[in-house]
KEKE-3310 file (N, C-alpha, C; in steps of 0.2 Angstrom, whole numbers, plus 5000, padded with zeros to 4 digits):
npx = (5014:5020:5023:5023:5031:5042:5041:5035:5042:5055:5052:5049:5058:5063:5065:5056:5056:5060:5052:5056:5061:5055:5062:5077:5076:5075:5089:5093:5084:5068:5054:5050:5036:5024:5027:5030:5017:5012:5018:5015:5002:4995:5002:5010:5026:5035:5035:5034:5039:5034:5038:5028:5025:5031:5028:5028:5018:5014:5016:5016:5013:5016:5012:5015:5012:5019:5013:5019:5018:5021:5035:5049:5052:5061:5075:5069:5055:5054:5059:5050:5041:5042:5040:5026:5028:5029:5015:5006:5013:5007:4991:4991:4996:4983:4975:4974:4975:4961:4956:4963:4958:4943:4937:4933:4940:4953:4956:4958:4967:4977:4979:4984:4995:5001:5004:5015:5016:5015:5001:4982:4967:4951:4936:4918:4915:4928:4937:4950:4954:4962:4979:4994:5011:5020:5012:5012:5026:5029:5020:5028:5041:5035:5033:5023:5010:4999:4989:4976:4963:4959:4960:4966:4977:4984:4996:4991:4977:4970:4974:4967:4954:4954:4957:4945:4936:4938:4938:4927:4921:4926:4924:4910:4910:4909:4910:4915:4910:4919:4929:4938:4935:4944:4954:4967:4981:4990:5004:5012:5023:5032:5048:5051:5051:5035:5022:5013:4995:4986:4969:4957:4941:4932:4924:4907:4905:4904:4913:4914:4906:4906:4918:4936:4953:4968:4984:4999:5013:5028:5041:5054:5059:5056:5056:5051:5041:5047:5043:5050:5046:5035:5028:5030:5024:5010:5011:5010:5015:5029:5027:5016:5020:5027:5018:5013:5022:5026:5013:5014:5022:5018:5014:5000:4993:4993:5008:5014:5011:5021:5034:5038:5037:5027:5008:4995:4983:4990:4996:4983:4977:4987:4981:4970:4973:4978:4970:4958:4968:4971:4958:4953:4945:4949:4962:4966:4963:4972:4984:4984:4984:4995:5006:5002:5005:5018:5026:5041)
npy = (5172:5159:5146:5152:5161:5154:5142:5136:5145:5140:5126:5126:5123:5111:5094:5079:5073:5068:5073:5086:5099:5113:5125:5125:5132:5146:5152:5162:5172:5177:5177:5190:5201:5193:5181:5184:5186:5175:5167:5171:5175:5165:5153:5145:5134:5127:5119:5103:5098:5092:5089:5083:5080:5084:5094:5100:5109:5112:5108:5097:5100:5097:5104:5101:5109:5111:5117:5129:5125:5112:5110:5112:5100:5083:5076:5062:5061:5065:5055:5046:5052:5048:5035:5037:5041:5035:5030:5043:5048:5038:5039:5052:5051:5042:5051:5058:5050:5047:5058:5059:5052:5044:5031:5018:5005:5009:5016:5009:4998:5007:5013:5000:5000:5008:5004:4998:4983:4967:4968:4962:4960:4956:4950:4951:4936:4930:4931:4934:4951:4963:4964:4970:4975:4973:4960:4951:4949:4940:4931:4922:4921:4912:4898:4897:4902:4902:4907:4900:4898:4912:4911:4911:4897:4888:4877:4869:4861:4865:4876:4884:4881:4890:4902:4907:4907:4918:4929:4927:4934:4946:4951:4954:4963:4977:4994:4996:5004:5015:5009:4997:4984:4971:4957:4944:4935:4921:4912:4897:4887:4874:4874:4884:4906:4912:4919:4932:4937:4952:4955:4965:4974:4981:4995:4994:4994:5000:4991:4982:4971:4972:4968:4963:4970:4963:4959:4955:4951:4947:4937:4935:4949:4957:4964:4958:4961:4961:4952:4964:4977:4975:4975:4985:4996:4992:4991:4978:4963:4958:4943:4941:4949:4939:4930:4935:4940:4927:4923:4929:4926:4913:4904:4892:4891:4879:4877:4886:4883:4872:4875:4888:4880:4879:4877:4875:4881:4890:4900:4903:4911:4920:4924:4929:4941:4951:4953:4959:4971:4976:4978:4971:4953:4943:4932:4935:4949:4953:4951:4958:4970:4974:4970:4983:4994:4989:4984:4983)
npz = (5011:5020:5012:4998:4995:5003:4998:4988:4976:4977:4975:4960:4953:4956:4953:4953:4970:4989:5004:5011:5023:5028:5034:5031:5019:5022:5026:5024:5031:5035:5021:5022:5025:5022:5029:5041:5047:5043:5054:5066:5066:5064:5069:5064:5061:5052:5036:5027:5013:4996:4980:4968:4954:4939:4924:4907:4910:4923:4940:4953:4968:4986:5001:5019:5035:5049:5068:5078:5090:5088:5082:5074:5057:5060:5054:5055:5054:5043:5035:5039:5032:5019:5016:5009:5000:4987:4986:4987:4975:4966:4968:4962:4949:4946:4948:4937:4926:4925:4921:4909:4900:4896:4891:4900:4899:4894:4906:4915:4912:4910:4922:4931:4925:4933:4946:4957:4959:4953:4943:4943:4933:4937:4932:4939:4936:4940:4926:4919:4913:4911:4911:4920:4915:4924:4930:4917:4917:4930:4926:4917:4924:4937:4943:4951:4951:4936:4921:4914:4900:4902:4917:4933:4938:4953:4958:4970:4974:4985:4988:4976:4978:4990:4984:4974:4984:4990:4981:4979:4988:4990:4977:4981:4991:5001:5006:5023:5036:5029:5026:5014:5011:5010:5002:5008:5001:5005:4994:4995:4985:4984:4987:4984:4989:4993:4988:4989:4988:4986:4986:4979:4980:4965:4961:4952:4936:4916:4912:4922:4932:4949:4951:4953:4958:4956:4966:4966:4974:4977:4987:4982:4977:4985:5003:5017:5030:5047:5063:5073:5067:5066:5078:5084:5074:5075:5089:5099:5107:5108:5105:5098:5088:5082:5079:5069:5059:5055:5050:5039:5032:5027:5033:5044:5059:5064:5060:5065:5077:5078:5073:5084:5096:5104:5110:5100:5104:5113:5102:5095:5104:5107:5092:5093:5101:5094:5084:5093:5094:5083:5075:5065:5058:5051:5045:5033:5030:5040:5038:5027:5028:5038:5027:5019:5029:5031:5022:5011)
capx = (5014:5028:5021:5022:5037:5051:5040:5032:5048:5061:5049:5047:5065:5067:5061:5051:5061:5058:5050:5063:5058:5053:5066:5083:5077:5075:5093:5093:5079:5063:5053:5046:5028:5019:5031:5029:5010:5010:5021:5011:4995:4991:5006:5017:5033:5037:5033:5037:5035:5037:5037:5027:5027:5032:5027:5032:5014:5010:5020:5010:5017:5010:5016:5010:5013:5018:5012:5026:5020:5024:5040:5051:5053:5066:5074:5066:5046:5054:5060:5043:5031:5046:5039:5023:5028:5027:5008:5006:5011:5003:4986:4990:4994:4977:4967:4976:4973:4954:4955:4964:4955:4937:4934:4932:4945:4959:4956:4956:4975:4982:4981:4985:5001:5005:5003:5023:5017:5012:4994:4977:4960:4946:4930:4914:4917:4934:4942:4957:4951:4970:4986:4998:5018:5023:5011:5015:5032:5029:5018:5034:5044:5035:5027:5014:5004:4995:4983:4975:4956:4958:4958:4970:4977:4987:4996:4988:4969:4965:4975:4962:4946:4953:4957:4941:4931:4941:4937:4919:4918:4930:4919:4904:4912:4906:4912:4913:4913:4925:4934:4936:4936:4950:4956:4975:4981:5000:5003:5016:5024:5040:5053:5053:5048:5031:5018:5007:4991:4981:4963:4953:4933:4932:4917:4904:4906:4903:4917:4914:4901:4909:4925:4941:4960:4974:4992:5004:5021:5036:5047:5059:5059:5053:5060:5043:5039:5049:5040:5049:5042:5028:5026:5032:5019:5006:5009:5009:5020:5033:5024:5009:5020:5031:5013:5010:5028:5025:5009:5016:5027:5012:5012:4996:4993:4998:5014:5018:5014:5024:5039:5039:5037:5018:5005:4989:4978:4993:4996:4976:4976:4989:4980:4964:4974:4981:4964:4959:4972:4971:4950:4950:4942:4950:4968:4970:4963:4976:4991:4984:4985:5003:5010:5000:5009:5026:5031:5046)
capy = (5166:5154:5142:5155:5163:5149:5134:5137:5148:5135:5120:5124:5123:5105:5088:5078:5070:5065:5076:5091:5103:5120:5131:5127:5138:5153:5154:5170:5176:5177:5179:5198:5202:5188:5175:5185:5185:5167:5164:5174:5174:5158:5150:5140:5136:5123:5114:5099:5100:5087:5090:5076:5079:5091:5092:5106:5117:5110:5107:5094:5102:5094:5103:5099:5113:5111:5124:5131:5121:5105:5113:5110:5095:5082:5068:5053:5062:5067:5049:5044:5053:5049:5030:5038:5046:5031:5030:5048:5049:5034:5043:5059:5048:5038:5055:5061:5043:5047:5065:5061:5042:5044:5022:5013:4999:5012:5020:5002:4997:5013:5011:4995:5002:5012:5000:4995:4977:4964:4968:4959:4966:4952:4952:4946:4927:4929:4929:4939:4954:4966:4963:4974:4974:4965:4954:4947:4946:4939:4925:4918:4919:4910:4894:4897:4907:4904:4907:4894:4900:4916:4911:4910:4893:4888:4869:4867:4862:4868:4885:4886:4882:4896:4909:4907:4909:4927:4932:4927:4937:4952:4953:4956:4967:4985:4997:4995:5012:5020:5004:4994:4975:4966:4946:4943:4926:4919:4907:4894:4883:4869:4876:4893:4909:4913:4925:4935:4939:4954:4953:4972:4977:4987:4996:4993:5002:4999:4986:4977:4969:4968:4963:4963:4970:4957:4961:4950:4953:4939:4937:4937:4955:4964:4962:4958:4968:4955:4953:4970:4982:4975:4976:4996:4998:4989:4990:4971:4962:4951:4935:4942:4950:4935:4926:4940:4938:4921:4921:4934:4921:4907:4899:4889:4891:4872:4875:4891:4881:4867:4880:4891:4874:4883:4874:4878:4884:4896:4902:4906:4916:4926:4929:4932:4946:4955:4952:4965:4977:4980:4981:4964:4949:4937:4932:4938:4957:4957:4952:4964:4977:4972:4974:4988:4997:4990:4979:4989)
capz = (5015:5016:5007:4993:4994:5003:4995:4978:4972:4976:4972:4954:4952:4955:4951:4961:4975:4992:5006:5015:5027:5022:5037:5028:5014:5027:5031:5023:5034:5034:5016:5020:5030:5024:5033:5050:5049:5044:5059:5071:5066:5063:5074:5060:5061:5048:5032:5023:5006:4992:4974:4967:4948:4936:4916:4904:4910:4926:4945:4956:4975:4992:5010:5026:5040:5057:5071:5085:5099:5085:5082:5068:5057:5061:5050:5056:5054:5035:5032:5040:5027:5014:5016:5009:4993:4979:4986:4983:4968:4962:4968:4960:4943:4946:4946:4930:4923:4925:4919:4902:4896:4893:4891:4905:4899:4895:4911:4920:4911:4913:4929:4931:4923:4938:4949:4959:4959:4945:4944:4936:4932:4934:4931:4942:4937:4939:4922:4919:4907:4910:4916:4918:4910:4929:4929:4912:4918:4933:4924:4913:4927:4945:4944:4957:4946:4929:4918:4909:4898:4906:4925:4936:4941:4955:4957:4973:4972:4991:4985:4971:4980:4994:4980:4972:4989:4993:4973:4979:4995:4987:4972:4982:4997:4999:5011:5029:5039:5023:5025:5007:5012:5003:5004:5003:5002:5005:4992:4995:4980:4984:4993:4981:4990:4995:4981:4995:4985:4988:4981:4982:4977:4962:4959:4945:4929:4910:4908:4925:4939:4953:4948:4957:4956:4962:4967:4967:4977:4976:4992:4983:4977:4991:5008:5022:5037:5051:5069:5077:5065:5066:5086:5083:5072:5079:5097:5099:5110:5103:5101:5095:5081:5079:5075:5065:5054:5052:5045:5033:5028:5024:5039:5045:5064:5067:5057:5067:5084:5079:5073:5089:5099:5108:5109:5095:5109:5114:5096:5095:5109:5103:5087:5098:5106:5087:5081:5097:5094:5077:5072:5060:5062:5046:5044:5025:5032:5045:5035:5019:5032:5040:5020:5016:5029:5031:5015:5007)
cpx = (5020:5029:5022:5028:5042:5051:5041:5039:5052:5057:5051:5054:5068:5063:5060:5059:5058:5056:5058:5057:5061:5061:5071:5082:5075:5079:5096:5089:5072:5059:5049:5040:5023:5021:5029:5022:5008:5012:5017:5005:4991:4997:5010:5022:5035:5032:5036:5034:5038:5034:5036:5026:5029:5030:5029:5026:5014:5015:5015:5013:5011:5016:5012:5014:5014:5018:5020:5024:5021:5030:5043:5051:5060:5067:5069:5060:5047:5055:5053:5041:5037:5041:5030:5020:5025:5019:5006:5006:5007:4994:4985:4991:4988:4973:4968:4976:4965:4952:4955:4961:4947:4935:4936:4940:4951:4959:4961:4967:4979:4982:4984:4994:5005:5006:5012:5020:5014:5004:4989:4971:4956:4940:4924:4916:4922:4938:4944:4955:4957:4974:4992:5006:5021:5021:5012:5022:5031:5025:5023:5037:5044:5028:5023:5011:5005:4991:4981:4965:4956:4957:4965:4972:4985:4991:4993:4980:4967:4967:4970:4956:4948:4954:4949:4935:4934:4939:4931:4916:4920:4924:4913:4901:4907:4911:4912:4915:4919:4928:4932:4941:4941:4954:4964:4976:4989:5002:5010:5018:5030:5042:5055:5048:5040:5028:5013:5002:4984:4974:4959:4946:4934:4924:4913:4903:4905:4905:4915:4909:4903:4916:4931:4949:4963:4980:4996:5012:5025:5040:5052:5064:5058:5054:5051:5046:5043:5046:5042:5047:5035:5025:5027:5026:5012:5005:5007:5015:5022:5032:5018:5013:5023:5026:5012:5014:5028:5017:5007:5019:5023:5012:5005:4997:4996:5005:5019:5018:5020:5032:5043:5039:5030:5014:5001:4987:4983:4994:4989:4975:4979:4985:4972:4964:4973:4975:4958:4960:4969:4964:4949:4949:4945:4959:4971:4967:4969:4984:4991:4986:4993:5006:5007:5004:5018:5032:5036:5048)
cpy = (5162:5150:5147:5159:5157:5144:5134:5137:5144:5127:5120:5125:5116:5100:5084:5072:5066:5072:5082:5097:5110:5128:5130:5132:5146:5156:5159:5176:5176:5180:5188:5196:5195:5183:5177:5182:5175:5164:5165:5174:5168:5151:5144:5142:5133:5120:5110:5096:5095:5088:5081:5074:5084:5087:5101:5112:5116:5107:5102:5096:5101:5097:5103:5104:5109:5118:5124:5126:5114:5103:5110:5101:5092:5078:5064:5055:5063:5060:5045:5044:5051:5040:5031:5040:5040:5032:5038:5048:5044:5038:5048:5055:5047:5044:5057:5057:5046:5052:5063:5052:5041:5035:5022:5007:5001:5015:5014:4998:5000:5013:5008:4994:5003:5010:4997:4988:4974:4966:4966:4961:4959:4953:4948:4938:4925:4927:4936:4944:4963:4966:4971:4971:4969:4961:4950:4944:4942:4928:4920:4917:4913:4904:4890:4899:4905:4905:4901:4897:4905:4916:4909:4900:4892:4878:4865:4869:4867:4873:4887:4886:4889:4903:4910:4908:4917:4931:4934:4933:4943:4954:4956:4960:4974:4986:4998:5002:5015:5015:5001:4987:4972:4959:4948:4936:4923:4911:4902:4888:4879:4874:4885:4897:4912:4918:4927:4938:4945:4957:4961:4973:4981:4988:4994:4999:4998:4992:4980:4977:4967:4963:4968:4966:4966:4960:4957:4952:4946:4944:4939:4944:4961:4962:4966:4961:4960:4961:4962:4975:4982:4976:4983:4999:4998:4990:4983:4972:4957:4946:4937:4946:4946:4931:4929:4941:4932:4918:4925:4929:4915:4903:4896:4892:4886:4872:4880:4889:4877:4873:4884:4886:4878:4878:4877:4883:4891:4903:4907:4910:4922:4929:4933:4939:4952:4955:4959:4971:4979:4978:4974:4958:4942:4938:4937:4946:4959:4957:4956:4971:4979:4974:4978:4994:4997:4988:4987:4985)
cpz = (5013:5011:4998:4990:4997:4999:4990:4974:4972:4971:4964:4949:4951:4953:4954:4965:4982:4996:5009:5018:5025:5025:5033:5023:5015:5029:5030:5026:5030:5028:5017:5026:5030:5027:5042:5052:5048:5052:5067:5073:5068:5066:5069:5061:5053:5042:5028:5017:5001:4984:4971:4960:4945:4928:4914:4906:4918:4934:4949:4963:4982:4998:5013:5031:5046:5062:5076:5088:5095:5084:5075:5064:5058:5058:5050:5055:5045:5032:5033:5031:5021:5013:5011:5003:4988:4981:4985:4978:4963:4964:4964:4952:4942:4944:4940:4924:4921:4921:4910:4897:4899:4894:4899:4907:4899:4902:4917:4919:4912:4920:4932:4931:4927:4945:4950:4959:4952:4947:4939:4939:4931:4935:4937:4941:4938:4932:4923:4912:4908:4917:4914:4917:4918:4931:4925:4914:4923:4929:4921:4917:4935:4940:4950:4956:4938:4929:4913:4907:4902:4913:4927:4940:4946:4957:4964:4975:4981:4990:4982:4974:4986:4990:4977:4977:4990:4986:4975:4985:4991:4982:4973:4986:4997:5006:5015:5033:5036:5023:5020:5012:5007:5008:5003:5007:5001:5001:4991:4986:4981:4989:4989:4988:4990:4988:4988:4989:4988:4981:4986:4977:4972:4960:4954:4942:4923:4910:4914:4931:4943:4953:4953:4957:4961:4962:4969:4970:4978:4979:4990:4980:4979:4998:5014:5026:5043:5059:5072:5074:5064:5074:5085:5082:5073:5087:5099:5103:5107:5101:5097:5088:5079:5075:5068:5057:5052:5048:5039:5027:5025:5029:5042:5056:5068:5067:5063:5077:5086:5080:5079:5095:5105:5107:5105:5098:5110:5107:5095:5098:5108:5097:5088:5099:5099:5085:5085:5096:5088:5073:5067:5063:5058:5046:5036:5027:5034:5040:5028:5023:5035:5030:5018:5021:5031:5025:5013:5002)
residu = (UNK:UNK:UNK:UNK:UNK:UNK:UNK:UNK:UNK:UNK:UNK:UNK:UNK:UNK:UNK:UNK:UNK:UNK:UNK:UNK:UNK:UNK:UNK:UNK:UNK:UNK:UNK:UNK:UNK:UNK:UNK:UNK:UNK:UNK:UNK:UNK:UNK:UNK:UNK:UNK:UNK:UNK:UNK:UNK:UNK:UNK:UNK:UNK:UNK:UNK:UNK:UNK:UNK:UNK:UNK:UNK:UNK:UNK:UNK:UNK:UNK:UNK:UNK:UNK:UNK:UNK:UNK:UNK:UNK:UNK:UNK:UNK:UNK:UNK:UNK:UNK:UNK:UNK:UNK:UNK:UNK:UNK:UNK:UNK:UNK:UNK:UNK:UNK:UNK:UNK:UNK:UNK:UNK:UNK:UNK:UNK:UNK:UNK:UNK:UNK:UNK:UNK:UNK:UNK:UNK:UNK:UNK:UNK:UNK:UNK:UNK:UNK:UNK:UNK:UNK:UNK:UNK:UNK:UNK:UNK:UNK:UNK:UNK:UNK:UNK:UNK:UNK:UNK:UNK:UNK:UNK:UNK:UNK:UNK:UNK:UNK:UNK:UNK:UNK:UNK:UNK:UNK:UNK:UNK:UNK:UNK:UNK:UNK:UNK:UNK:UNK:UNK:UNK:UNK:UNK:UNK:UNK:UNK:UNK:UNK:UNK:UNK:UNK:UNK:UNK:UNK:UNK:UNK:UNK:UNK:UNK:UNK:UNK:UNK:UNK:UNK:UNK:UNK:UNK:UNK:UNK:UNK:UNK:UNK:UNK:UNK:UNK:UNK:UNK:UNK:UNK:UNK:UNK:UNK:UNK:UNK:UNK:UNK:UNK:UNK:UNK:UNK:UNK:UNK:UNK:UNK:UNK:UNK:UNK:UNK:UNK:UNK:UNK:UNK:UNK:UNK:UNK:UNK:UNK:UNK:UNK:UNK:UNK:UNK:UNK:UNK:UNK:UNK:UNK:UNK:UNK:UNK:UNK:UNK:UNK:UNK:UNK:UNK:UNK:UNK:UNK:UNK:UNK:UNK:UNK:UNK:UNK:UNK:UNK:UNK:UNK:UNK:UNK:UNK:UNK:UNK:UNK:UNK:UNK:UNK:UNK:UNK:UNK:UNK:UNK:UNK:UNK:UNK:UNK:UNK:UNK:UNK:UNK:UNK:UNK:UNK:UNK:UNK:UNK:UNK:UNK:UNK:UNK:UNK:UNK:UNK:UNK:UNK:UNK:UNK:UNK:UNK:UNK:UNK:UNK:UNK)
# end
C-alpha cells in the first residue's frame, strides 16, 4: 500500500513538521504492485501525511487519502489542514498524558501544560486548584486578571457578577447532541487590549465536581479573526461578520450601533440573522466558536 511503502518509509525519517502531500515522493514511480492495487482497486490518488511526533521507540504518523475523482492535493487544502496541526498534536499529547499519569491532579496539570494559551483548572465553586506556566505569567503581567483567596477577580464588578454566572452555567453544562457547551467572555480593562475568556465543562472525577477549564487569550499576542474571514468561514454577509468582528473585540450591541452609526434594532437583526447561520443561540458560544476556528 502507499501508505506503507511512499509514506511510512519516508516518514520515519523525519521530524514532525507540517502536512505535504504524499505524490512528490513517487517521482521515481510507483512503489511496486501494492501502489497499483491501492490505485486501482480502491480508487486513491493522493495522501496527506503529517508526522506528528517522534521519540526514540515510537512515530505518531496521521494521513488522510484522496480518491481519483478528488484528485490530487493542492497547496491551499495542505495549508488549510496545516492550520489544524497544534490541535492535533495537542490531542495526541492529551491521550499520552492519560496513558502515562495515574492521579487525577497530575493528569489535570500536565495537561494544562500542553495547552497554547494561559490556562486555570477550577473547581465546582470556582476556586482556582491548577494554573498553568502561561497563566502564571499572564497573571504578573495583565491587570484585568487576578487572583485574590483563590478566585478570580476582575476590576470591574458587573465583569465579576457575569463571569461568575458563565462559571455557574459552564459548571453545570452537559453535552448537547456531542456538542460541549462552553461560555467565553471578552474582558475589557482601560484602554489596554481586550483578555477574551473561554470558560469549558470538565467532567467529574476524583479531584473535581463539575469544575471548569478557563483559557485566557491577550489581544495583544495573538492576532483576532477580522470580519472577512469571518464571512469566508461562516458564509455571513459583511455586516453580519463586521457585528461578528466587533463583538470579538468586546463590544456591547449599543456600542457597536453607535460605532457603525446603525440603529440597535438594526444591529439585533443582524445578530438575529448569524444566530440563524451558525446553530447558537448566546453571544459568548458564538464568539467561542468564531476563535476556536479562526484565532491565529
Amino acid at each position: 500500500m502507499i501508505a506503507h511503502d511512499a509514506v511510512t518509509n519516508h516518514a520515519i525519517t523525519q521530524q514532525p513538521g507540517l502536512f505535504s502531500a504524499a505524490l512528490p515522493l513517487l517521482a521515481n514511480g510507483p512503489p511496486g504492485d501494492d501502489y497499483d492495487r491501492w490505485e486501482s482497486d480502491q480508487s486513491m490518488l493522493d495522501s496527506a501525511w503529517l508526522v506528528i511526533d517522534v521519540s526514540d521507540t515510537h512515530i505518531a504518523l496521521l494521513t488522510v487519502q484522496r480518491t481519483i475523482a478528488q484528485g490530487a492535493y493542492v497547496p491551499a487544502e495542505l495549508a488549510a489542514m496545516d492550520r489544524l496541526v497544534p490541535f492535533i498534536r495537542q490531542t495526541v499529547g492529551l491521550a499520552k498524558t492519560f496513558h502515562q499519569h495515574p492521579s487525577t491532579e497530575q493528569s489535570l496539570s500536565a495537561i494544562a501544560e500542553l495547552i497554547p494559551e494561559a490556562a486555570f483548572v477550577l473547581n465546582n465553586r470556582g476556586l482556582l486548584v491548577i494554573t498553568n506556566q502561561r497563566g502564571e505569567q499572564l497573571l504578573t503581567r495583565n491587570a484585568g486578571l487576578s487572583v485574590r483567596h483563590q478566585r478570580f477577580s476582575f476590576p470591574s464588578e458587573s465583569t465579576q457578577k457575569t463571569f461568575l454566572r458563565s462559571i455557574t452555567r459552564a459548571s453545570s453544562a452537559t453535552a448537547e447532541n456531542g456538542i460541549t457547551c462552553q461560555e467565553t467572555l471578552v474582558i475589557n480593562h482601560g484602554s489596554a487590549s481586550p483578555l477574551v475568556m473561554t470558560i469549558r465543562p470538565l467532567e467529574h472525577s476524583d479531584l473535581l465536581t463539575g469544575g471548569v477549564l478557563v483559557t485566557v487569550v491577550d489581544a495583544d499576542t495573538r492576532a483576532f479573526p477580522d470580519a472577512a474571514a469571518i464571512a469566508e468561514y461562516f458564509s455571513l454577509s459583511p455586516a453580519e461578520a463586521q457585528v461578528c468582528e466587533d463583538l470579538v473585540k468586546g463590544w456591547s450591541l449599543k456600542e457597536i450601533a453607535e460605532q457603525r452609526h446603525k440603529s440597535e434594532a438594526t444591529v439585533r437583526s443582524y445578530l438575529k440573522q448569524i444566530f440563524h447561520k451558525t446553530g447558537w443561540a448566546r453571544q459568548g458560544q458564538l464568539i467561542s466558536t468564531i476563535l476556536s476556528a479562526l484565532l491565529r
